[in-house]
C-alpha positions as CSV (number, residue, x, y, z in Angstrom):
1,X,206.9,294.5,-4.7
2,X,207.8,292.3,-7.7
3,X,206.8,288.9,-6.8
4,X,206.6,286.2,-9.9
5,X,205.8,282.7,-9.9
6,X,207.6,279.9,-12.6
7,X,205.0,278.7,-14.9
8,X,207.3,276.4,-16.7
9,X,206.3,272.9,-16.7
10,X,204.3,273.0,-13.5
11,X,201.5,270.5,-12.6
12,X,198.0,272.9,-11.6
13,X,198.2,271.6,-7.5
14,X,202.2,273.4,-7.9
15,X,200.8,276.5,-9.8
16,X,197.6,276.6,-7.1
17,X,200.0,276.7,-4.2
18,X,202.9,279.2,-6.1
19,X,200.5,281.8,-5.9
20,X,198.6,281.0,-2.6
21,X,202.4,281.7,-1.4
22,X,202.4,284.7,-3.5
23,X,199.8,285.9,-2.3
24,X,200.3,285.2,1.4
25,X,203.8,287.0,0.9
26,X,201.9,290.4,-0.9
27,X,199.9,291.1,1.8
28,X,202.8,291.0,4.2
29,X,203.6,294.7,5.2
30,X,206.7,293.8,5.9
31,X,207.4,292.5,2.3
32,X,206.0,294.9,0.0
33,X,208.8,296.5,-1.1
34,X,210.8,292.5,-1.6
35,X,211.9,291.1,-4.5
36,X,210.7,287.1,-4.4
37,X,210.5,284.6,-7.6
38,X,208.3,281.6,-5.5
39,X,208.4,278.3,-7.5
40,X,206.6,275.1,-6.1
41,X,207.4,271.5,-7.7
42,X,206.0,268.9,-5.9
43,X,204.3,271.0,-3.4
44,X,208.1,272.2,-2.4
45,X,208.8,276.0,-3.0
46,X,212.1,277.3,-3.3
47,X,211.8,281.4,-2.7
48,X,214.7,282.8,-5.0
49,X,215.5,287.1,-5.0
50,X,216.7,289.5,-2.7
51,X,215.9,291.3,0.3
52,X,216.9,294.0,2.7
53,X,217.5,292.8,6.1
54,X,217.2,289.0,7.8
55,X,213.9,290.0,9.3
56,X,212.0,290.3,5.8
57,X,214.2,286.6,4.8
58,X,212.7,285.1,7.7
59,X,208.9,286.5,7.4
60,X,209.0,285.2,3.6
61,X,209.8,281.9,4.5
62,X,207.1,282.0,7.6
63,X,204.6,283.1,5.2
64,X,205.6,280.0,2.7
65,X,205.3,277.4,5.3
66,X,202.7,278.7,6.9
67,X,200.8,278.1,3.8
68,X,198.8,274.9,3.5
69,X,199.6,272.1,1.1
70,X,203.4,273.4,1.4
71,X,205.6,270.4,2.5
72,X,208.9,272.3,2.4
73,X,210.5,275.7,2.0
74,X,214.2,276.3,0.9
75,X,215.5,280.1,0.9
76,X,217.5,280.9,-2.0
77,X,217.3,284.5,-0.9
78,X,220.4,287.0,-0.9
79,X,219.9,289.7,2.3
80,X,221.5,292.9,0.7
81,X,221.2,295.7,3.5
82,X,220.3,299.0,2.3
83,X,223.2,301.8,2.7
84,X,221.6,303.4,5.3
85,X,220.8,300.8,7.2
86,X,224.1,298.7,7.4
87,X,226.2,298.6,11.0
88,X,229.7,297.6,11.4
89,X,230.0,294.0,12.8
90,X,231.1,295.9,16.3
91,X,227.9,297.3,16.1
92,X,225.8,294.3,15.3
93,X,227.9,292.8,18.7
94,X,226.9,295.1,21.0
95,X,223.5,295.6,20.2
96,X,222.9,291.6,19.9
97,X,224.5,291.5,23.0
98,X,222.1,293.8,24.4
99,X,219.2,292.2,23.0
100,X,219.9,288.7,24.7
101,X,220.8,290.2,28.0
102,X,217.5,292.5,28.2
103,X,214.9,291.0,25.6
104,X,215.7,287.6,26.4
105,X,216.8,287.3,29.7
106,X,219.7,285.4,28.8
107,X,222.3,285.6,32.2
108,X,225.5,287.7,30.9
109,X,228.5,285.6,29.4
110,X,226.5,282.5,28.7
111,X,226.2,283.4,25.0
112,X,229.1,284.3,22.8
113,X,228.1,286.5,19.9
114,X,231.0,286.9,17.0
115,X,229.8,288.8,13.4
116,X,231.4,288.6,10.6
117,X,230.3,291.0,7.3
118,X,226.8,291.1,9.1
119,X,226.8,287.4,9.4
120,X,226.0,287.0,13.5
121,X,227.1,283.4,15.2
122,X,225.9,282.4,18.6
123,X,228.0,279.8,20.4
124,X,228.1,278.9,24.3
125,X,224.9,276.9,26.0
126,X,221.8,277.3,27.3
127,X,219.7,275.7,29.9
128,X,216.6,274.9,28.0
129,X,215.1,274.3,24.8
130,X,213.4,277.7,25.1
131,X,216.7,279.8,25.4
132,X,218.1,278.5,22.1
133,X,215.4,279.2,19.9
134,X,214.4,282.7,22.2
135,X,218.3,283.8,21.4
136,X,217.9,283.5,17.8
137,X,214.6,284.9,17.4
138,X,215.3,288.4,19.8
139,X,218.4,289.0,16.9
140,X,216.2,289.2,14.1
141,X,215.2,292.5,13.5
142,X,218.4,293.8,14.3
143,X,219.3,296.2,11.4
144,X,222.5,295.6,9.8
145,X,222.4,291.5,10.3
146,X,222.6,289.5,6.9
147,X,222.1,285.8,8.6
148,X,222.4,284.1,12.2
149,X,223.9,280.8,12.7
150,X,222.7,278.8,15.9
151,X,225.3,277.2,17.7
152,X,223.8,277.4,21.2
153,X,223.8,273.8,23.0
154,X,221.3,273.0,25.8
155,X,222.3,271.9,28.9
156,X,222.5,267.9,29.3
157,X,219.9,267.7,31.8
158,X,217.4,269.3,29.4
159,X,218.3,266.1,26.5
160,X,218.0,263.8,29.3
161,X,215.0,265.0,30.2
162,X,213.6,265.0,26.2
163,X,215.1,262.0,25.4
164,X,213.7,260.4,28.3
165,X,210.3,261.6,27.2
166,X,210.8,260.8,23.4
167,X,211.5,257.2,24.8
168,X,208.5,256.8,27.1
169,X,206.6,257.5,23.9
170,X,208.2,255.2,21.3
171,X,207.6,252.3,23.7
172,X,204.1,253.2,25.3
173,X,202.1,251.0,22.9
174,X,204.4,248.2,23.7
175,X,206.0,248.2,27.3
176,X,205.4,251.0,28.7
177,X,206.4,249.8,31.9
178,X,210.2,248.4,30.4
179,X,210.3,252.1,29.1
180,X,210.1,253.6,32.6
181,X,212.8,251.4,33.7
182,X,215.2,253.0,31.1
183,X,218.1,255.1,32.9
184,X,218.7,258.3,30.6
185,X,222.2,259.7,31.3
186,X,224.2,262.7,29.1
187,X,227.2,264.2,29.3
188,X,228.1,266.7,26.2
189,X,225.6,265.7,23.7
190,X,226.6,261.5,24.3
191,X,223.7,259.9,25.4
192,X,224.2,256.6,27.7
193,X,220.8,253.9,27.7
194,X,221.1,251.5,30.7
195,X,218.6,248.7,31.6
196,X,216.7,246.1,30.3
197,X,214.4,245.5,27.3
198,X,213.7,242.4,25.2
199,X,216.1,241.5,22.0
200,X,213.9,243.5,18.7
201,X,211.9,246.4,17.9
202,X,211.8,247.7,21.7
203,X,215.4,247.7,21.7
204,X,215.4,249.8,18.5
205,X,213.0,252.2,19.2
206,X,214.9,253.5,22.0
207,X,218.0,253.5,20.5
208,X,216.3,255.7,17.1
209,X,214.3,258.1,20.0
210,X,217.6,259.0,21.5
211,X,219.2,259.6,17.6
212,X,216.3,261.6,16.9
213,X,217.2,264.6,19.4
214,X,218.8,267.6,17.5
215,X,221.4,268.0,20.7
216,X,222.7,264.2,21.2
217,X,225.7,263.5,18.7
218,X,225.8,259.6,19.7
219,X,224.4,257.1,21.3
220,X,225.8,254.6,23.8
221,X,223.6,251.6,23.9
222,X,224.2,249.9,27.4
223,X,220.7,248.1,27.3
224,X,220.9,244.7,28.7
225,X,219.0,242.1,26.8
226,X,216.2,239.9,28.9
């Protein structure tokens, strides 16, 4: 493994947690033949190199955030698949297909898998929360993949069902009552808010819960004012 860490104009906290990373990533056996430069500026790392498959990019970015004092991890890392590990993108298909249809249970046709020079891209929708990030994670240590790109969308009833929830909690302190008499409805990622809450910070907060969901592209605000 050559792993480094920058030592250029780096506070002593930065240079602490480079090589607590460093040394999180070295005992990895799934890393030890990587090559990883970590640098840490203001408790961020960036992990810059290359390495040989999407399942060792993954486990060194794992490793970073998983140590403490890290606030955030960005990948500059370059997947270059060995020779004798490299599939043609039909290849990659089929057996990605396989994975989510036997490893995670995923019903047949709801995903749409396409590859492109290794690069795998999932598209359709899910029922639940679960499925999404399950679909991604089954595809990992497939040989021959260079990156995955999510695309999956969960069904509406499961944002309705979060968003409803992420309301009830932004307005618990306050009214938890008016938050229960908040009607949650979705149709393809547009979230409708009917009902009543007072003119203010109420009305705000569950305007910003409902933003805050990852699935919901807008918000229609139909609150009536009391």
């Amino acid at each position: 493994m050559d792993m480094t860490t920058a030592t250029f104009n780096i506070s002593p906290l930065d240079w602490h947690l480079a090589n607590c990373v460093v040394e999180r990533i070295r005992h990895d056996p799934s890393l030890c033949d990587e090559s990883i430069c970590v640098d840490v500026r203001d408790s961020r790392a960036v992990l810059r190199g290359t390495v040989s498959s999407y399942a060792a990019r993954i486990a060194a970015c794992e490793a970073a955030e998983e140590t403490q004092g890290i606030a955030s991890v960005t990948a500059d890392l370059t997947v270059e698949v060995p020779q004798h590990l490299r599939r043609s993108d039909a290849e990659i298909r089929d057996s990605a297909l396989d994975a989510l249809k036997w490893r995670a249970c995923l019903p047949s046709g709801a995903v749409t898998v396409s590859v492109c020079d290794g690069r795998v891209t999932l598209s359709g929708q899910v029922d639940w929360s679960y499925q999404r990030k399950l679909a991604e994670k089954v595809l990992v240590s497939l040989p021959g993949i260079t990156s995955v790109s999510n695309k999956l969308r969960v069904s509406d009833r499961q944002i309705q069902l979060e968003v409803s929830a992420r309301i009830r909690a932004a307005l618990r302190v306050a009214a938890e009552k008016r938050a229960d008499a908040i009607k949650v409805e979705v149709r393809d990622g547009v979230v409708t808010l009917r009902g009543q809450l007072p003119v203010g910070r109420e009305h705000a907060l569950a305007r910003s819960a409902a933003l805050c969901h990852s699935d919901v592209r807008e918000v229609q605000d139909a609150l009536l004012t009391s």
